[in-house]
Backbone as CSV, one residue per row, in Angstrom:
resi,resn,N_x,N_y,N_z,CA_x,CA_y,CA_z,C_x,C_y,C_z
1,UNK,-96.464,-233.786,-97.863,-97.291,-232.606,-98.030,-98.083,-232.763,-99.325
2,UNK,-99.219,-232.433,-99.440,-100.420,-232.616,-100.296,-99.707,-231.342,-101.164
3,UNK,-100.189,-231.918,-102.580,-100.300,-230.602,-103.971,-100.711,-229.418,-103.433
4,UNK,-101.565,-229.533,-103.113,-102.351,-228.363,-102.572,-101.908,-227.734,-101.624
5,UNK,-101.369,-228.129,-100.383,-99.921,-227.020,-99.376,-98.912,-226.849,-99.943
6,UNK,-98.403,-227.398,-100.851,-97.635,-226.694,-102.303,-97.747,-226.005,-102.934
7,UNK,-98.859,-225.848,-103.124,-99.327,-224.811,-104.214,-99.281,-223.255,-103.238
8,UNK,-99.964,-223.546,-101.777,-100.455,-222.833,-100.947,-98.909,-221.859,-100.486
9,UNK,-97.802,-223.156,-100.251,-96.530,-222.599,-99.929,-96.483,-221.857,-101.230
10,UNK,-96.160,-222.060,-102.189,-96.062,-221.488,-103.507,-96.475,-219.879,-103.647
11,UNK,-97.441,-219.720,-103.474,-98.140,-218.431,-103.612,-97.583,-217.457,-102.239
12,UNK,-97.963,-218.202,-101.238,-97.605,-217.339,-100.503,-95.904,-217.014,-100.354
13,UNK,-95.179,-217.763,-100.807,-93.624,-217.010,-101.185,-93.616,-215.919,-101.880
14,UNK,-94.735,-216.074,-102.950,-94.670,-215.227,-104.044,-95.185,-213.927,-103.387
15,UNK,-96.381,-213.951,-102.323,-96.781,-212.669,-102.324,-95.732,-212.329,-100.816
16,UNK,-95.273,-212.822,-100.373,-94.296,-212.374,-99.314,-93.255,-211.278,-100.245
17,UNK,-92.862,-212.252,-101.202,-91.620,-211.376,-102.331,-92.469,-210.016,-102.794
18,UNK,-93.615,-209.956,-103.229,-94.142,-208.721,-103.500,-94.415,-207.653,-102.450
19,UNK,-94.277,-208.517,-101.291,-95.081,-207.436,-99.986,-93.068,-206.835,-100.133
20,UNK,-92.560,-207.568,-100.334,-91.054,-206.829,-99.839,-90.722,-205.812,-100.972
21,UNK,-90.926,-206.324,-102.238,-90.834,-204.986,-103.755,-91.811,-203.718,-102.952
22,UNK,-93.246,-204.242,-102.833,-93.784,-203.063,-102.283,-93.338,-202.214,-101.578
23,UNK,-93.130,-203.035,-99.978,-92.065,-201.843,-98.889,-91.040,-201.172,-99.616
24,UNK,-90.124,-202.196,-100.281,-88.928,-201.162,-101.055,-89.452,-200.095,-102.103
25,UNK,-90.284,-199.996,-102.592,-91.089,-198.598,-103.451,-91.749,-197.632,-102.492
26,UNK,-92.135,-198.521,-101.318,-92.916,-197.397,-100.485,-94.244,-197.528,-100.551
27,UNK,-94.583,-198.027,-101.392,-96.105,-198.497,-102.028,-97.470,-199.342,-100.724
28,UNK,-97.361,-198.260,-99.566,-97.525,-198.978,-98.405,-99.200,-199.208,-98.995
29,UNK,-100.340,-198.320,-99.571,-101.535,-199.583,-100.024,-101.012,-201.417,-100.023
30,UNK,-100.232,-201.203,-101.351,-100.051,-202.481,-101.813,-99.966,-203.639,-100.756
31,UNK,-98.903,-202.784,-100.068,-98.199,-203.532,-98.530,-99.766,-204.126,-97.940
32,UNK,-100.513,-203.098,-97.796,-101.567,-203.639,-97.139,-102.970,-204.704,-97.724
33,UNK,-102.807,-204.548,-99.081,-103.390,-205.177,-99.824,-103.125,-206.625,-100.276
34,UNK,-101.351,-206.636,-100.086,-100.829,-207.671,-99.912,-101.140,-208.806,-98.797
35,UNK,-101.008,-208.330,-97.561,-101.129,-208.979,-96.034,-102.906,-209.247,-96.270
36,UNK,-103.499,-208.787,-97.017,-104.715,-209.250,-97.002,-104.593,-210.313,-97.363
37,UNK,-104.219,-210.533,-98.778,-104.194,-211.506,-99.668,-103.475,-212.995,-98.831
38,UNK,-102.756,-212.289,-97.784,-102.263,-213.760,-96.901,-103.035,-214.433,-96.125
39,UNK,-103.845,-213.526,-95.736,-105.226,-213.690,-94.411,-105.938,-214.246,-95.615
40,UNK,-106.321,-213.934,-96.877,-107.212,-214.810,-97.658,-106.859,-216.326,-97.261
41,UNK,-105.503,-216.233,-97.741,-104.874,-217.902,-98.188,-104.684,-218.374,-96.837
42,UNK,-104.402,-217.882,-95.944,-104.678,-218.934,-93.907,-106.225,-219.140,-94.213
43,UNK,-107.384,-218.538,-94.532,-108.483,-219.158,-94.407,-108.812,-220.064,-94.999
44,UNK,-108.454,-220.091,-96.481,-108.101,-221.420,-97.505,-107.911,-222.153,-97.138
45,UNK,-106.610,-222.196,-96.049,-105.916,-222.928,-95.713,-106.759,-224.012,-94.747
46,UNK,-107.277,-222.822,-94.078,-107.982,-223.659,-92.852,-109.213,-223.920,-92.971
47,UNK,-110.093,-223.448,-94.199,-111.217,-224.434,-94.654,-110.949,-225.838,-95.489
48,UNK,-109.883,-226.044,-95.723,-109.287,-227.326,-96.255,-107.938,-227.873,-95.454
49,UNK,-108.256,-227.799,-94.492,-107.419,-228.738,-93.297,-106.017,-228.722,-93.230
50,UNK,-105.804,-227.158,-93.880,-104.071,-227.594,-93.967,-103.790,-226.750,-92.838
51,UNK,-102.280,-226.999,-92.032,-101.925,-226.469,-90.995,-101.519,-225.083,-91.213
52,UNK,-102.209,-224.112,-90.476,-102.541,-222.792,-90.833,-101.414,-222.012,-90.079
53,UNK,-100.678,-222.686,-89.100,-99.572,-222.148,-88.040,-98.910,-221.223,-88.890
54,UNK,-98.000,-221.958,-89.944,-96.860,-221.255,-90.338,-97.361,-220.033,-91.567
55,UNK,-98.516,-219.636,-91.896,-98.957,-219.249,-92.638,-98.929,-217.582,-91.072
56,UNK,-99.499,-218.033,-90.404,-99.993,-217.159,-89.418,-98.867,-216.632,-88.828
57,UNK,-97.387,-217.431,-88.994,-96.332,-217.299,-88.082,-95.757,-215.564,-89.579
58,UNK,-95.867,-216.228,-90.822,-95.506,-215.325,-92.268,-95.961,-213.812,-91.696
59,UNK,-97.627,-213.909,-91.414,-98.797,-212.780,-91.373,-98.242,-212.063,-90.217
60,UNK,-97.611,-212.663,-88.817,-96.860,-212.228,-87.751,-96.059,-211.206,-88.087
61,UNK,-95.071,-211.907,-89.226,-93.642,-211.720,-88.831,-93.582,-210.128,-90.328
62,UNK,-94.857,-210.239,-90.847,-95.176,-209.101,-92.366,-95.704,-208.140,-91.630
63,UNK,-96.471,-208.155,-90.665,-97.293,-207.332,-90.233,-96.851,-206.814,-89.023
64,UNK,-95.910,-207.564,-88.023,-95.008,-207.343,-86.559,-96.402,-207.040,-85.508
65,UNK,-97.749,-207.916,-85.782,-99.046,-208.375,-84.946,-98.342,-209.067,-83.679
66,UNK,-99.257,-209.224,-82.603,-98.893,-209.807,-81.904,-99.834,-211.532,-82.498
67,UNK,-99.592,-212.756,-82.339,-100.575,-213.469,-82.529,-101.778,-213.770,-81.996
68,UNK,-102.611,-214.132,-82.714,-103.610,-214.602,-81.738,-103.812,-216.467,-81.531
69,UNK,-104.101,-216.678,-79.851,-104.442,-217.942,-79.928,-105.454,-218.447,-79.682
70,UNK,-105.316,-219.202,-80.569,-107.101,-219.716,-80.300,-107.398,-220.699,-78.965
71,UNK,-108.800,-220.438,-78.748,-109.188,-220.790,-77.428,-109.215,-222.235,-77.349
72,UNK,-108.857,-222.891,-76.336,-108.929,-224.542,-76.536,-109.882,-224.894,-77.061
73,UNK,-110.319,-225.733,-77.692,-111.680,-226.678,-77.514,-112.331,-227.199,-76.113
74,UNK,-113.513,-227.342,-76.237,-114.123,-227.532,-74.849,-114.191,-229.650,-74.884
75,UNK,-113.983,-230.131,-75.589,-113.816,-231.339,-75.727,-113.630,-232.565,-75.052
């Protein structure tokens, strides 16, 4: 794994741990301000080629979304 999906894992632990302080205060903005900040870092992710799955599987499992899949390629 590249520095950089390190770094990427990195942060997003960190703001997972804050989305959970948030819920436990009640602080449901934050909550939502948080799950943004994850959808930032999957696009990061996926304008620099890193595998965006498990990032999306986090945003799933914070948010209880159903996923979305993307449409095949026509290729």
């Amino acid at each position: 794994m590249s520095e950089f999906a390190d770094q990427l894992d990195t942060r997003i632990d960190d703001v997972r741990h804050r989305i959970h302080e948030a819920r436990s205060a009640g602080d449901d903005f934050l909550v939502e301000n948080l799950i943004d900040d994850l959808q930032n870092l999957m696009e990061l992710a996926g304008r620099n080629d890193v595998d965006t799955g498990p990032i999306a599987e986090v945003i799933q499992a914070e948010t209880g979304a159903l996923p979305v899949i993307p449409a095949p390629d026509d290729n």
